[in-house]
Structures are given as C-alpha cells and as structure tokens.
C-alpha positions in Angstrom: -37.1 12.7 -39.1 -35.7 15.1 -36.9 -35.5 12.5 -33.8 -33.6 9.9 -35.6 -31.3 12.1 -37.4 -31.0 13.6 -33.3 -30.6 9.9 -32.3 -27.9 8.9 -35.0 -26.3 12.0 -33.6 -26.2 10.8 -30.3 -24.9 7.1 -31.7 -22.4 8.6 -33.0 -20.9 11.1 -30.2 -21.2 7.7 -27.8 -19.1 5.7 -29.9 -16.4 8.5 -31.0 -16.4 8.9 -26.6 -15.9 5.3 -25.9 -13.1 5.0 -29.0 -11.5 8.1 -26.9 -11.5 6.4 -23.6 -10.3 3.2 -24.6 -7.2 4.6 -26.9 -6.0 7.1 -24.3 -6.6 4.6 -21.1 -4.5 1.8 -21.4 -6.5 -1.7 -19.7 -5.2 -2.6 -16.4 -3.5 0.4 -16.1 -3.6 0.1 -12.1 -0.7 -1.7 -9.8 -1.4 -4.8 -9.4 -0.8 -5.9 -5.5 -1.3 -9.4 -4.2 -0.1 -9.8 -0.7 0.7 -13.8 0.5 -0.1 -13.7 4.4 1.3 -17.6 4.8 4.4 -15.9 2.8 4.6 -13.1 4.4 5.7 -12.0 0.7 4.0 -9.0 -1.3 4.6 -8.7 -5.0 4.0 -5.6 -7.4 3.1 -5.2 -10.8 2.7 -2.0 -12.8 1.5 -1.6 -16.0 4.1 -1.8 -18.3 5.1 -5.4 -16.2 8.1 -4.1 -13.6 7.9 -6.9 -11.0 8.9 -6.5 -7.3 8.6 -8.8 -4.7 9.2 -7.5 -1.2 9.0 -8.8 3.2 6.2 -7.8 4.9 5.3 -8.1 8.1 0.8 -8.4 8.5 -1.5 -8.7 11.1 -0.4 -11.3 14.6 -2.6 -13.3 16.5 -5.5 -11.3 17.1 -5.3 -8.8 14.4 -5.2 -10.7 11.3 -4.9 -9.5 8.4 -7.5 -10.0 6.7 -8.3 -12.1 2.8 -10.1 -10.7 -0.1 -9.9 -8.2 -3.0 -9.6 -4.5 -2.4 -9.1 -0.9 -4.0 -7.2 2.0 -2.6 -9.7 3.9 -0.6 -6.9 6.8 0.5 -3.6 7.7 0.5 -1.2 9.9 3.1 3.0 10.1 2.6 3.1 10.9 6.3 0.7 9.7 8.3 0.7 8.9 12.0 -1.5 6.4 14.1 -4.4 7.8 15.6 -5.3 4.9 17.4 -1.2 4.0 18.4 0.1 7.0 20.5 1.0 8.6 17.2 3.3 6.0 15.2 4.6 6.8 12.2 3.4 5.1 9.1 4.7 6.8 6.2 3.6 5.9 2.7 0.4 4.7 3.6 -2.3 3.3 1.0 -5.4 2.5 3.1 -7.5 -0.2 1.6 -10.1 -0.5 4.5 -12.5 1.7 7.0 -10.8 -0.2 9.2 -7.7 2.2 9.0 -5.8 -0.5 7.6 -3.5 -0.2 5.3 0.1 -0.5 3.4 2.3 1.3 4.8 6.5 1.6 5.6 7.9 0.7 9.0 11.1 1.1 11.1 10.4 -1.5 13.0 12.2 -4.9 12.7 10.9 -8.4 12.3 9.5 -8.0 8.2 8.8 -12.0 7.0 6.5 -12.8 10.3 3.1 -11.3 11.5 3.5 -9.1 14.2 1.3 -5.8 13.2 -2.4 -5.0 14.8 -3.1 -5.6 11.1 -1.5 -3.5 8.7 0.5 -4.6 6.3 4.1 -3.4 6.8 6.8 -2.7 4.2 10.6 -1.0 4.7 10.6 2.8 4.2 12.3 2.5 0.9 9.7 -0.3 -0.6 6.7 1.7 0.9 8.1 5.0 -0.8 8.2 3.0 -4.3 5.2 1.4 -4.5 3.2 4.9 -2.8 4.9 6.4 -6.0 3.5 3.4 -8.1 0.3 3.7 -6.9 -0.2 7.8 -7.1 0.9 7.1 -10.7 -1.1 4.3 -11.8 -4.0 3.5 -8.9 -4.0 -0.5 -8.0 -6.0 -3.5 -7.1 -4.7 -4.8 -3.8 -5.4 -9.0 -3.5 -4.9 -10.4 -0.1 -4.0 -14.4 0.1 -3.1 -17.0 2.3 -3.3 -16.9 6.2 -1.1 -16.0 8.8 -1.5 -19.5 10.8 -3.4 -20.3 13.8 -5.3 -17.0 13.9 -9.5 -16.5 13.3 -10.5 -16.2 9.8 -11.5 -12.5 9.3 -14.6 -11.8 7.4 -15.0 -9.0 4.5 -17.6 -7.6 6.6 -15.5 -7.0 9.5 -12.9 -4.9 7.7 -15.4 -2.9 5.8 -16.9 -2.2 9.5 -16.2 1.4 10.1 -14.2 1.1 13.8 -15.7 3.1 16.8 -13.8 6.5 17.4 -11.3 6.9 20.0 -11.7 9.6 22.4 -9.8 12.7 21.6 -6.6 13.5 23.8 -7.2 16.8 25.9 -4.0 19.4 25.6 -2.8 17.8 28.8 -2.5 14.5 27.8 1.1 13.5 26.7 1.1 12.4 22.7 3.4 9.6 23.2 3.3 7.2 26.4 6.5 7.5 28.5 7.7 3.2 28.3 8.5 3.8 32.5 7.8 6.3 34.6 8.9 6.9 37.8 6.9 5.9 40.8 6.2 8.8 43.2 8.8 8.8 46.5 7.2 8.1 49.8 9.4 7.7 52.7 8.5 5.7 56.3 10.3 8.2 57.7 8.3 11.5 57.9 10.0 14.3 56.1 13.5 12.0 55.8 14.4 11.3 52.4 16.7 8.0 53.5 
C-alpha cells in the first residue's frame, strides 16, 4: 500500500512539473532564422511574430555555405577571426564547429556570396538579431544554393577544423597589404 500511495505521489509531482513547464515556457519561443543562399536574403522571426528580412552576403565559390537545420552552438558580441589575421566579426552566433557563423560586417558587397562561409549581416542587423537571440535562443534553417559551387554535406560542417598554429610574440597580428622590398644597389655602398 505504501508503494502505490509512493507511486501516486510521484504521478502526481510529474504532472504538476510538466503543467509548470508548459504554462511558464511559451512553445517556439526561440528566433526563428531561415537564411535563402540563392536569395542571398535572411529573414527573422521572434516569438511574438516581429518579421525582418535583411542582405546577406554567404559563403563564394569554394566556401559555400552550407544547407540544413541548425541550433546556436555559441555566441560572442565581439569576436575576431582566429583563422583571418584577426577580423572583426561582431555579433556573432556560431552555428557550426566549423567556426561558422552569423555575424555583422563592414565590408561591402551584402546580396552576393563573397564570405569563406559565414553568413554576413550589417553591424546594425547583426546587433538586433544577437539581442534577439540572447533573448529568446533560435533555430537557424539554411536554404537554397549559392550557384555553381559544390554541395556541402552536414558532415563537413559538423567536422571540427584542424587548429592553426599559434602566432609567436614576433609575428605581426595583422598582415601589412605591401611591404617594402629591401634596397640593394649595383653600385656598392651608392644609394643612386
């Protein structure tokens, strides 16, 4: 007798929990993301049904973006490239071990693929929907293709890429764009 009245007990503190969870946790409370590579369009949804639709710029020839459903795995306001001599991208929302992710850019060109496969987003739209997403949490839905590039497999982005080697104190963070060649003269010590 003791065991039942023990297991009506238990019923009974499992259904007052779920009643609990599903009055205080409204369903499909996350952001809803789907991102059109053909497009080059991502739209947002939140939970109580704001809409935006916003340019992005994904993954070029060679980097595809790539198709498929995906969670949020991390998030970082002000994050900088590892693998890119340090560029900036702030608001990021990283869906893949990959390192790729959603993230703001200053860079021009938005409505064409021209990333190493990131999706990119002006500052101002990356900063909203970073907000959205620390708010809410969100499904991210990739779509479409880019044109003329290799389909990417799920397995690929959920590959974990190989580390780069780490920069010794010497090293220069950012890549000079031209450097000067050294001077040698003909001329022996003659600088003409």
């Amino acid at each position: 007798m003791v065991r039942s009245g023990m297991a009506s007990v238990l019923r009974l503190f499992a259904t007052l929990a779920a009643v609990v969870l599903l009055t205080t946790l409204p369903a499909g409370a996350a952001v809803r993301i789907r991102i059109d590579l053909a497009a080059q369009r991502l739209e947002a949804v939140t939970p109580q049904g704001e809409t935006v639709t916003w340019k992005i710029s994904s993954g070029r020839r060679g980097y595809e973006t790539p198709t498929g459903h995906y969670g949020v795995m991390r998030m970082e306001a002000d994050h900088h490239s590892d693998e890119y001599e340090q560029a900036p991208m702030p608001y990021s929302i990283f869906f893949s071990p990959r390192g790729l992710a959603i993230h703001g850019s200053y860079e021009r060109g938005l409505g064409r693929p021209l990333s190493h496969g990131c999706v990119r987003l002006a500052v101002p739209n990356a900063r909203q929907l970073y907000e959205w997403v620390e708010k809410h949490g969100a499904t991210i839905e990739i779509t479409g293709g880019a044109g003329g590039g290799r389909a990417i497999a799920r397995e690929e982005v959920d590959r974990p890429r190989a580390a780069r080697p780490q920069r010794s104190a010497q090293q220069p963070m950012y890549r000079p764009a031209y450097q000067e060649p050294a001077y040698q003269s003909y001329f022996g010590d003659f600088p003409f």
